[in-house]
N, C-alpha and C positions, 0 to 999 in steps of 0.2 A: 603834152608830155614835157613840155618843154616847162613849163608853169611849176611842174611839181619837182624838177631835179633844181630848179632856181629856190625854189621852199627849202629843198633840203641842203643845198648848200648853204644858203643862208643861216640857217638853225645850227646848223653843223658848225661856222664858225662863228656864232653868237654863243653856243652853249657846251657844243661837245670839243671843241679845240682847249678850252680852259682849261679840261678835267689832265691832259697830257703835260706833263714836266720836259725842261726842255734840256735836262742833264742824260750825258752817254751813257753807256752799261762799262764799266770799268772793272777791274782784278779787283776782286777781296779775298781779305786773307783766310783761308781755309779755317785758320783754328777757330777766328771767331765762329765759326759757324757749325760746324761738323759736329757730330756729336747724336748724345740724346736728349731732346730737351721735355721735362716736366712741369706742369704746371694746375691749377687750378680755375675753373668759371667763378663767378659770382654765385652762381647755383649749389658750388661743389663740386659741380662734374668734370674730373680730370680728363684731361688729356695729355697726349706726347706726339711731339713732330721727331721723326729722327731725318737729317742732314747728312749726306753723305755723297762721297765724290765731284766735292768742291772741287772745280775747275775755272781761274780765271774768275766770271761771274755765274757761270753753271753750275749747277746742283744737282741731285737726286734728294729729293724730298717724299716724307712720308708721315700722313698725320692720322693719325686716331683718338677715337674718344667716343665711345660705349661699341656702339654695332659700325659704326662707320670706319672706314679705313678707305685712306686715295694715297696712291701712291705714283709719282710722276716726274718728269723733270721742271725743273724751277730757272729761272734767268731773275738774278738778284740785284735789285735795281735800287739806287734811295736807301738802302738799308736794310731793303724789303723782298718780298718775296710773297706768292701766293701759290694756294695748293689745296686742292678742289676748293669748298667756299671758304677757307679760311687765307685771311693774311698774316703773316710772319712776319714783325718789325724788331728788329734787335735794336732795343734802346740806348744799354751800355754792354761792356764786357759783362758776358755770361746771365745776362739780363735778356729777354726779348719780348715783347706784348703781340697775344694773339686774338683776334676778333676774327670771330665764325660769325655767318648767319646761317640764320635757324630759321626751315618754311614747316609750321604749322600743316599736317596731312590733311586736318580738315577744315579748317579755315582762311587757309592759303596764305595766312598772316603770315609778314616776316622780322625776325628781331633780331638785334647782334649781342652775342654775349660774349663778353670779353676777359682775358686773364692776364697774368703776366710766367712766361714760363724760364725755371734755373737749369744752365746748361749741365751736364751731369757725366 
């Protein structure tokens, strides 16, 4: 046992310790964010995050686009935020880029389609 938790530490900080930023969770400003935000995939297929009850770096986040809808709280980090499999990156004022992944029902494949959404 002892063999396999030395494995996984090791790996842990050869591989999965990179993927963490080493910046705090800090107050952003409500307005950038709040809001309903629209935008389009590569595909075509709209979607809308709407933002709401900015607090500090807390949120209530809520994203749709066809049949899917998640709705949850958000801790908004780097500029960013995530909410069920989509991330939320505010690029500039009233600008923000959102990449979903998409898992295929029957082929388990997965892809990320990405857009850019205007605050509204």
């Amino acid at each position: 046992m002892a063999d396999v938790m030395s494995i996984l530490s090791s790996n842990y900080m050869a591989v999965g310790a990179t993927n963490f930023t080493n910046t705090k969770y800090v107050a952003v400003d409500p307005k950038a964010y709040e809001g309903t935000w629209t935008g389009k995939y590569g595909n075509n297929k709209s979607f809308t995050v709407t933002v709401s009850n900015v607090n500090g770096f807390r949120a209530m986040a809520k994203y749709q686009s066809g049949g899917t809808v998640n709705y949850q709280p958000v801790l908004i980090k780097d500029s960013a935020f995530r909410v069920g499999d989509s991330k939320f990156t505010l690029t500039k004022a009233g600008t923000a880029l959102v990449k979903t992944v998409i898992t295929d029902p029957v082929t388990s494949a997965t892809s990320v389609s990405s857009g850019y959404a205007k605050q509204g």
